[in-house]
C-alpha positions in Angstrom: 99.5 -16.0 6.9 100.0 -19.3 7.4 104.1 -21.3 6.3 104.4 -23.4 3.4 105.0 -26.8 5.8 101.4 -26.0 7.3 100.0 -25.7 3.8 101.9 -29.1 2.7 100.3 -30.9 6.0 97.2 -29.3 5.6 97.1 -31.0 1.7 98.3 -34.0 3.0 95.7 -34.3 6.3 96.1 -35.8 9.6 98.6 -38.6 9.7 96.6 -41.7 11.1 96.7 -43.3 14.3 98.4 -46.1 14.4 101.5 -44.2 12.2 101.5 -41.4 14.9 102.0 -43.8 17.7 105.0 -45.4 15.6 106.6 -42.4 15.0 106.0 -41.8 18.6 107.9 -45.1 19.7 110.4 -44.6 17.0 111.5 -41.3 18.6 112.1 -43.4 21.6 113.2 -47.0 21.6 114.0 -46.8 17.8 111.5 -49.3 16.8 112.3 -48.8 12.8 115.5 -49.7 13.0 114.8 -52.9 15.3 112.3 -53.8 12.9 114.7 -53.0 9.9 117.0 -55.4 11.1 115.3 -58.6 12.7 111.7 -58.4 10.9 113.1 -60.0 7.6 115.0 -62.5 9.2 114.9 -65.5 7.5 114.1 -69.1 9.5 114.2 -72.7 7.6 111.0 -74.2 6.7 111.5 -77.8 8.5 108.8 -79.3 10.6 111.3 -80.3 12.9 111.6 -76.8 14.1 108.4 -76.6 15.0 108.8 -78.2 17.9 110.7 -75.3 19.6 107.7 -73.7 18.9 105.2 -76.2 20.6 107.6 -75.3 23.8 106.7 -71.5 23.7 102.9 -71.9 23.1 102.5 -74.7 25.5 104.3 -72.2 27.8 102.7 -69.5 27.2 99.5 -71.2 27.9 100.5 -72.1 31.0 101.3 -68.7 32.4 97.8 -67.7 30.8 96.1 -70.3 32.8 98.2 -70.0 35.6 97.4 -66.1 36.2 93.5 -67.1 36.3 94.3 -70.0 38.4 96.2 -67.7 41.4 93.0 -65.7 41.5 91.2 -68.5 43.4 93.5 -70.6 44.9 94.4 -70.7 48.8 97.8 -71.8 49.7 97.2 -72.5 53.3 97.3 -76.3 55.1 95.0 -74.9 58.0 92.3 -77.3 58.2 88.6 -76.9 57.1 85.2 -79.0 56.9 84.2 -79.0 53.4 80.4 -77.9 52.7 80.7 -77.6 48.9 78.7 -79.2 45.9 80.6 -81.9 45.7 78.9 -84.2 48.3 81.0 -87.3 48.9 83.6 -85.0 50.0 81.1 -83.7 52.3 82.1 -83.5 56.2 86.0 -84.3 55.1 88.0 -82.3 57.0 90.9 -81.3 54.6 93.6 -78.1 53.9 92.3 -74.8 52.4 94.4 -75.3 49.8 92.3 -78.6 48.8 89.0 -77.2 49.4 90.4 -74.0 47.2 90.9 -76.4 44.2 87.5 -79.0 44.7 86.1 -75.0 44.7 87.6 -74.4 41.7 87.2 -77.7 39.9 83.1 -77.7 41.0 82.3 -73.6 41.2 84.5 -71.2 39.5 83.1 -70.9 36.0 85.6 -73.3 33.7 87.4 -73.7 36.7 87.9 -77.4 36.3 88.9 -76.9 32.2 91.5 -74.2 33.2 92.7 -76.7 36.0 92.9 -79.6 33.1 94.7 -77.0 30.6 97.2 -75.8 32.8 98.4 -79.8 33.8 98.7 -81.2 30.1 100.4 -77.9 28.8 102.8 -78.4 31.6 102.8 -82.1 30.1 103.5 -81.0 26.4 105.8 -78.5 27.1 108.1 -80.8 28.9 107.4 -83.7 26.3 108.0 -80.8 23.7 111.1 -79.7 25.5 112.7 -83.5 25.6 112.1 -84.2 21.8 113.5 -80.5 21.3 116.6 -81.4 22.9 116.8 -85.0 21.2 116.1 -82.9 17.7 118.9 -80.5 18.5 121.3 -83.1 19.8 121.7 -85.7 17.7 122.0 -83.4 14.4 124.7 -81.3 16.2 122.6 -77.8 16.5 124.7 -78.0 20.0 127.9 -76.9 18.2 130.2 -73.7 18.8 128.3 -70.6 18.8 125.6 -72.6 20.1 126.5 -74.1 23.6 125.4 -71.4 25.7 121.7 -71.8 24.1 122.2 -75.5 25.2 122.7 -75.1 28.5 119.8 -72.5 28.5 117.4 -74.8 26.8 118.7 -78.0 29.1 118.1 -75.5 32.3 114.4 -75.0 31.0 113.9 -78.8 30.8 115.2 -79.1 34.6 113.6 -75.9 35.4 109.9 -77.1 34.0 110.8 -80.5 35.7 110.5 -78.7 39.3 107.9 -76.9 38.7 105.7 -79.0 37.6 106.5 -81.3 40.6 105.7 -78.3 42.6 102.8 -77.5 40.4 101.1 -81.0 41.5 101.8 -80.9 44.8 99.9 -77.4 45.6 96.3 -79.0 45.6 97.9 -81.1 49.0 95.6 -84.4 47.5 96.7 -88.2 48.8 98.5 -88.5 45.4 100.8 -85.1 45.6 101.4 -85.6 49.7 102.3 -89.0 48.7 105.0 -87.1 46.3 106.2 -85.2 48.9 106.9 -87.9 51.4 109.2 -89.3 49.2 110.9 -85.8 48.9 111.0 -86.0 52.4 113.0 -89.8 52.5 115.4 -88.1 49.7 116.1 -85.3 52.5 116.6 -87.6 55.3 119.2 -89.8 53.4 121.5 -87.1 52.9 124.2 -87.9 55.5 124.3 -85.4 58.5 122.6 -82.2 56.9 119.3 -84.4 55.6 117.8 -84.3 58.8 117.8 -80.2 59.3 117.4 -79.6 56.0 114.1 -81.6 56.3 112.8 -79.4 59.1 113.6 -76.5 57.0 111.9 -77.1 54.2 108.6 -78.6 55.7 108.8 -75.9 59.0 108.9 -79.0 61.7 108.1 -82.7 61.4 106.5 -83.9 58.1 104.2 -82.7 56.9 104.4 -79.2 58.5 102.3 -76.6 58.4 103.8 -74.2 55.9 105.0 -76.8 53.2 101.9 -75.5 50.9 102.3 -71.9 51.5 106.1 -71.7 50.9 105.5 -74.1 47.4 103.0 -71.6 46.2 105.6 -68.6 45.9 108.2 -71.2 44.5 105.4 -72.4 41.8 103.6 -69.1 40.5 106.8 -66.6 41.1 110.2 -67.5 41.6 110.4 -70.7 38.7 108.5 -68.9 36.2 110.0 -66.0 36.4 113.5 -67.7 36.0 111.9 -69.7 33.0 111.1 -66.6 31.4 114.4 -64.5 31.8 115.8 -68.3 30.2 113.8 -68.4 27.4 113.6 -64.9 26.3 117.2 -64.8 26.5 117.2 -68.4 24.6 115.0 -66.4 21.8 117.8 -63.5 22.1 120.5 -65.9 21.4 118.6 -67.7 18.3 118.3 -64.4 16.7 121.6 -63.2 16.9 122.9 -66.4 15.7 121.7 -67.7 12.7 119.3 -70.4 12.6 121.1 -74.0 11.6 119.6 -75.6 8.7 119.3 -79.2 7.0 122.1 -79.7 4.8 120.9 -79.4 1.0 121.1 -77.3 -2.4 122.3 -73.9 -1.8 122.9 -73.7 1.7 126.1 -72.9 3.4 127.5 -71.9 6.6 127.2 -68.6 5.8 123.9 -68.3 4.6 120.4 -69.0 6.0 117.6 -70.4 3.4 114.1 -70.3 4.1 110.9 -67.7 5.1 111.3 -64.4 6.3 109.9 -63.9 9.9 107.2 -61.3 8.1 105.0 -61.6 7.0 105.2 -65.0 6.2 106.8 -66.8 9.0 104.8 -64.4 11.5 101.0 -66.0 9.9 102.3 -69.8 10.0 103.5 -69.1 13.7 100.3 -66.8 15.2 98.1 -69.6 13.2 100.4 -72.7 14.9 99.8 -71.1 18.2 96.0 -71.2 18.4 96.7 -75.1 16.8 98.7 -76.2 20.0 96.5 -74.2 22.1 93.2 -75.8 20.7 95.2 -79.5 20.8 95.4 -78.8 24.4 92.2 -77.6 24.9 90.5 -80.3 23.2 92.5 -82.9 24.9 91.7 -81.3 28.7 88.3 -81.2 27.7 88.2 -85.7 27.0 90.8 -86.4 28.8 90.8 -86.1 33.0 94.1 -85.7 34.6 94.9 -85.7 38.2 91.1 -86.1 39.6 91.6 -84.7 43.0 88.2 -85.4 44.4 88.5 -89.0 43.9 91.6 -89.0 45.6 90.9 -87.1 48.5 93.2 -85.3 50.6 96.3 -86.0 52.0 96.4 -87.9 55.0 100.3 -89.3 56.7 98.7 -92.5 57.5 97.3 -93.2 54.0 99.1 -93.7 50.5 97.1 -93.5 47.3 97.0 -96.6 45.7 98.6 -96.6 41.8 100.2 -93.8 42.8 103.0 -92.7 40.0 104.2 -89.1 39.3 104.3 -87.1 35.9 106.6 -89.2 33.2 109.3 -86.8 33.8 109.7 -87.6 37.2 109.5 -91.6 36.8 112.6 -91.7 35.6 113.9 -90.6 39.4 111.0 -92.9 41.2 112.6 -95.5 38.7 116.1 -96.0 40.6 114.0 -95.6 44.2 111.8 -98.2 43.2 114.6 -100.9 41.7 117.5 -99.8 43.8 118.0 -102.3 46.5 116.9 -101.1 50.3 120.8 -100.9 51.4 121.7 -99.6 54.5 125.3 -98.8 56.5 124.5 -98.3 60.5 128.1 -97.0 62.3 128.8 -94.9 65.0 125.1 -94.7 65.6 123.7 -93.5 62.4 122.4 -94.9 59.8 123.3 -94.2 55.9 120.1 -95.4 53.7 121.8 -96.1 50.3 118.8 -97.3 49.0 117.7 -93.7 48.7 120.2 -91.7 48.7 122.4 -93.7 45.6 119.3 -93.0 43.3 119.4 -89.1 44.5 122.5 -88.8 43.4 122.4 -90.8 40.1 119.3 -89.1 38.9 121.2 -85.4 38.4 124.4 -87.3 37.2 122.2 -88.5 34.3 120.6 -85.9 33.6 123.6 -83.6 33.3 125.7 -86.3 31.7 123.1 -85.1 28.3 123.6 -81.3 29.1 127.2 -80.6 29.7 127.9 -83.1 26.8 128.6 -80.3 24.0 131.2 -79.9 26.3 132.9 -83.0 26.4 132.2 -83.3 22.8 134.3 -80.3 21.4 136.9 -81.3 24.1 137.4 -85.1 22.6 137.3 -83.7 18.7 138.8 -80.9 19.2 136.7 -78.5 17.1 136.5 -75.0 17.5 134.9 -73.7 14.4 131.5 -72.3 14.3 128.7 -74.5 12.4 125.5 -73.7 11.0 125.1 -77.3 9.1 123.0 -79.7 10.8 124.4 -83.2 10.7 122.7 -86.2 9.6 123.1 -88.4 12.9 124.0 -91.5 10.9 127.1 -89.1 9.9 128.2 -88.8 13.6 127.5 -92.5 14.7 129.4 -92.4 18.2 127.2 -89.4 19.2 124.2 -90.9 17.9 124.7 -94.2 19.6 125.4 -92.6 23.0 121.8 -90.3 22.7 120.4 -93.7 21.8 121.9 -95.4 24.7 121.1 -92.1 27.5 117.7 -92.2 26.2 117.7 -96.4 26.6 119.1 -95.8 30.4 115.6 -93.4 30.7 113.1 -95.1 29.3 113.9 -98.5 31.1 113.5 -96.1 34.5 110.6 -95.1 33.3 109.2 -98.4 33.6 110.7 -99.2 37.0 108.7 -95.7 37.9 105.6 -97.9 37.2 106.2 -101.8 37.6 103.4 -102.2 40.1 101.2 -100.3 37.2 103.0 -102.6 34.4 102.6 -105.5 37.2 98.9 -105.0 37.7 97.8 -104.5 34.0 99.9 -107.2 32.2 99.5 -109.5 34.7 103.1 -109.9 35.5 105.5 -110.6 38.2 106.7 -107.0 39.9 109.9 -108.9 41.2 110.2 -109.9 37.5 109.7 -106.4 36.3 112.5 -105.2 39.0 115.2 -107.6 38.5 114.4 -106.8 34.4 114.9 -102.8 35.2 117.7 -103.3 37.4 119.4 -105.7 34.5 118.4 -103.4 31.5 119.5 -100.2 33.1 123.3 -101.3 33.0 122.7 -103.6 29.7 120.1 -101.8 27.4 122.4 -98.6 27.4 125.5 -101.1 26.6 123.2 -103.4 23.7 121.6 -99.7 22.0 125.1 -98.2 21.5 126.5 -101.0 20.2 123.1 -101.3 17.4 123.1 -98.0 16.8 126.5 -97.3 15.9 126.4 -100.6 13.6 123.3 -99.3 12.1 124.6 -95.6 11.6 127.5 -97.4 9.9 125.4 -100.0 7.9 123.5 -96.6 6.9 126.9 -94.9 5.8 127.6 -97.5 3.5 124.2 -97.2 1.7 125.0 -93.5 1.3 128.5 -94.9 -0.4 126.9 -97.7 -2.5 123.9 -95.0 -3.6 126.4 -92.4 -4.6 128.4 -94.7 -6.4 126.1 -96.9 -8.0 123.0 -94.5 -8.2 119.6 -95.3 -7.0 118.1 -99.2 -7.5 115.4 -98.7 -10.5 113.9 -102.2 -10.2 114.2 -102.8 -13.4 117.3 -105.9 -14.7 118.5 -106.2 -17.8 120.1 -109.1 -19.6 123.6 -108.0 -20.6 125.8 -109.4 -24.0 126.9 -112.4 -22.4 123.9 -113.4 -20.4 124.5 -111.8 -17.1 121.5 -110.1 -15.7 122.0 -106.8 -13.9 119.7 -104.0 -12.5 119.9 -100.7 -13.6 121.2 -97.7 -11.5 120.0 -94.8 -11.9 122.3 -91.7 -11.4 121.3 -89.0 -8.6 120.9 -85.9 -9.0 123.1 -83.4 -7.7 121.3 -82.3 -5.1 120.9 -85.8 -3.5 124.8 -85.9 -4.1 125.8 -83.0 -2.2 123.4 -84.6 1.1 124.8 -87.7 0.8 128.5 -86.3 0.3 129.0 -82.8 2.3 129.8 -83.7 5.9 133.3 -83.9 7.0 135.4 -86.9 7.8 138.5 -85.1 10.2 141.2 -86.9 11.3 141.4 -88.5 15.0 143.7 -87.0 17.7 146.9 -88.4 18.1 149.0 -88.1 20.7 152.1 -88.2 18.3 156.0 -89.8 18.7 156.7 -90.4 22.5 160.4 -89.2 22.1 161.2 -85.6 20.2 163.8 -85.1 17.0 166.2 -85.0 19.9 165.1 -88.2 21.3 164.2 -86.5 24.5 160.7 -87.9 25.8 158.2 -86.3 25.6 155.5 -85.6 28.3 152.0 -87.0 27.4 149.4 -86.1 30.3 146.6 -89.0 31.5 144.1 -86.2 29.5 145.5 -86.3 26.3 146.0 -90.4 26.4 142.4 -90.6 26.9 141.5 -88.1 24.5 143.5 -89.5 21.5 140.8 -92.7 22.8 138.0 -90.8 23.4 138.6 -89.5 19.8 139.6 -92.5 17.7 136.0 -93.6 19.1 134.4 -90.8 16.9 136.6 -90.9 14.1 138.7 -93.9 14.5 138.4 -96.8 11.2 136.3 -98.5 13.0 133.8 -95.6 13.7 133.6 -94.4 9.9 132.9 -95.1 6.6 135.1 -93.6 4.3 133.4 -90.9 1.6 133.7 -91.8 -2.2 136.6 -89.9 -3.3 136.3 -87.8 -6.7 138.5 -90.5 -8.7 136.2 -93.8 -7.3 132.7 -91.5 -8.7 134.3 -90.8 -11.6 135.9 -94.1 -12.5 132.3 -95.7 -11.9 130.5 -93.1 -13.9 132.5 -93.4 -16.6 131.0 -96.3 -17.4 133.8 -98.9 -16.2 131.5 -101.3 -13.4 128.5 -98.8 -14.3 125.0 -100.2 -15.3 
């Protein structure tokens, strides 16, 4: 005789598959209640946030690629005749690990495709990273809670930056060994350790035999892997605080408005992967990067002619290539400042831009939490200093190329030297000072447009014979954006003597923070908001057309 729950599951048939299995998880990693809490998260519906987004796929298609890649490259330098297809490179004697990649560019079945892929994701996902970071600093998505996902998104940036280096210097070509000679010259001007750590790395005198073979773990294992733990803990951190948003109608700092992640937000994103992934697809298959077989392989005595690294690392070839050869020769050694100043500039840059949240909430002295983006005109001294870090790049950037810039506009290379070494301490200087002037030119449009309303075009004759043109009021919504950011005070220091007329003890920090801070929101740095009485007088009809 069978129960009465047999009879009720024999009524109601065989659950089917796909529930069983997540009832199955559910018993053990409580999927439902994971899913219950994170699936309808909401995420704002701005393109610019699409370019976090770029970063992941491009990633992600590089570990895809990478995997196949592993499964056919060799990462010894022992030397070999090459006897392939390819027959100028014929009878060359060269390192496995070239001969492994002209095998995988001319034999493996969309080897050479796979090979371009891998490259210009590694391209877009540090081009996507950079405007990522430029996105999120100069609206302020840096701010307390977020400063901790800064540093983890500026470590991915450096973190992709070495391995891609390492990435191109794998296939041991003329163009990557000519890479690592320079990474050789950074070692050697490091004062009294440069010189073993040089032998360490490359096993012996340059170029060693082991150089490839101890890159290859560095590249496919150890970086990644890192990357990974970042950015998963990057994603971790975005979830559990809420996304920052545009300011606008109905959004706060305690709300979120937007898409929830499904279904909706789950189709846009699974359709704008296979978008990036066919952009980069389609633009490996027209567009050759790093042809190794017409380089050929590396050689000491030889250097590639044109030879110029990824953009990301022009920016460090930059300040080698401008930066006078100095040298300082006592007690029989010899300190080669040409190098080793540019070594040491090139980090301080870099992390001059990622421990500036830092330095920020330091000088304002903010420690509340925002979820608000800021418009960067609204925050002119911040703006003007990405503006002018960004200047200081780009101008390196060309120095990374001047025989390139020399050679294809016909120009000078001593010109184009003495112009980078110039810019790099003026163009920073001349871009804060226009961008802050513009920010505040900007600012006082916003004023003018919320007090006046929006210019119509159209001018009418008034009583007297005065002709004006017509305003015409904004609507609330355009109000609240032009009018919700904050205007704090600046730091002072306060009275130097007590109401006892004892003196007070001001510290060197606090002078040059009440400086530091009069710089952000100083009268110079700000243009006051319209206050309730000014909008209403106006509106009212008194100076209102």
């Amino acid at each position: 005789m069978s129960t009465t729950s047999d009879s009720g599951a024999q009524r109601r048939g065989k659950a089917p598959a796909g529930e069983r299995v997540a009832d199955w998880a559910d018993g053990r990693l409580g999927v439902y209640s994971l899913a219950k809490a994170n699936m309808r998260k909401i995420f704002p519906d701005h393109w610019s946030f699409m370019l976090g987004e770029v970063c992941l796929y491009s990633f992600i298609v590089i570990i895809l690629t990478g995997v196949y890649l592993t499964l056919f490259f060799h990462p010894s330098m022992s030397e070999v005749v090459y006897e392939g297809p390819y027959v100028p490179m014929q009878g060359v004697r060269m390192s496995e690990a070239f001969q492994s990649t002209l095998d995988i560019s001319f034999e493996v079945r969309g080897g050479l495709l796979i090979r371009q892929i891998h490259h210009w994701a590694a391209l877009v996902f540090l081009a996507g990273m950079f405007t990522h970071m430029m996105r999120v600093f100069f609206t302020g998505a840096f701010r307390k809670p977020r400063e901790i996902n800064w540093l983890f998104g500026f470590l991915l940036f450096f973190l992709g930056m070495l391995t891609g280096f390492t990435g191109y210097s794998l296939p041991d070509d003329l163009l990557s060994g000519t890479g690592l000679r320079f990474i050789e010259g950074v070692f050697l001007s490091i004062p009294v350790v440069g010189t073993y750590i040089s032998m360490f790395v490359f096993g012996g005198e340059f170029p060693g035999t082991d150089l490839i073979a101890r890159l290859y773990p560095v590249h496919v294992l150890l970086l990644p892997g890192i990357m990974l733990g970042l950015l998963v803990a990057h994603l971790i951190l975005v979830f559990y605080h809420k996304h920052t948003q545009y300011p606008g109608a109905g959004k706060t700092e305690k709300n979120v408005v937007g898409m929830p992640l499904l279904p909706v937000y789950m189709a846009k994103a699974g359709g704008f992967f296979f978008l990036v992934f066919g952009v980069i697809a389609v633009l490996s298959a027209v567009a050759t990067i790093n042809p190794i077989w017409t380089i050929g392989p590396y050689r000491p005595d030889q250097v590639s002619t044109g030879a110029q690294p990824d953009w990301y690392m022009g920016f460090a070839e930059g300040l080698v290539r401008v930066m006078p050869g100095w040298e300082i020769t006592a007690w029989g050694h010899t300190l080669v400042l040409g190098v080793f100043i540019p070594i040491v500039l090139f980090p301080l840059v870099l992390f001059a831009i990622g421990l500036y949240p830092f330095i920020e909430s330091w000088i304002t002295g903010d420690k509340r939490e925002h979820h608000i983006l800021d418009r960067p005109r609204n925050a002119p001294t911040r703006t003007a200093f990405g503006v002018a870090w960004l200047t200081a790049y780009f101008v390196m950037l060309i120095g990374g190329g001047n025989d390139l810039w020399a050679t294809h506009f016909h120009l000078s290379i001593n010109s184009i030297t003495w112009f980078v070494r110039i810019g790099f301490f003026v163009g920073p200087v001349l871009a804060f000072i226009a961008t802050k002037r513009i920010c505040l030119g900007l600012q006082r449009r916003d004023r003018d447009k919320v007090l006046h309303g929006r210019e119509t075009g159209i001018i009418k004759r008034l009583p007297h014979g005065e002709f004006v043109e017509v305003h015409e009021p904004l609507a609330q919504e355009q109000l609240h954006v032009l009018t919700q950011h904050e205007q704090p005070e600046p730091y002072e220091i306060g009275p130097e003597t007590d109401e006892n007329g004892v003196k007070r003890k001001v510290t060197p920090a606090q002078r040059i923070r009440s400086k530091l801070s009069k710089g952000y929101y100083g009268e110079d740095n700000v243009i006051p908001k319209p206050t309730r009485e000014e909008y209403h007088e106006i509106t009212s009809g008194h100076g209102h057309h």
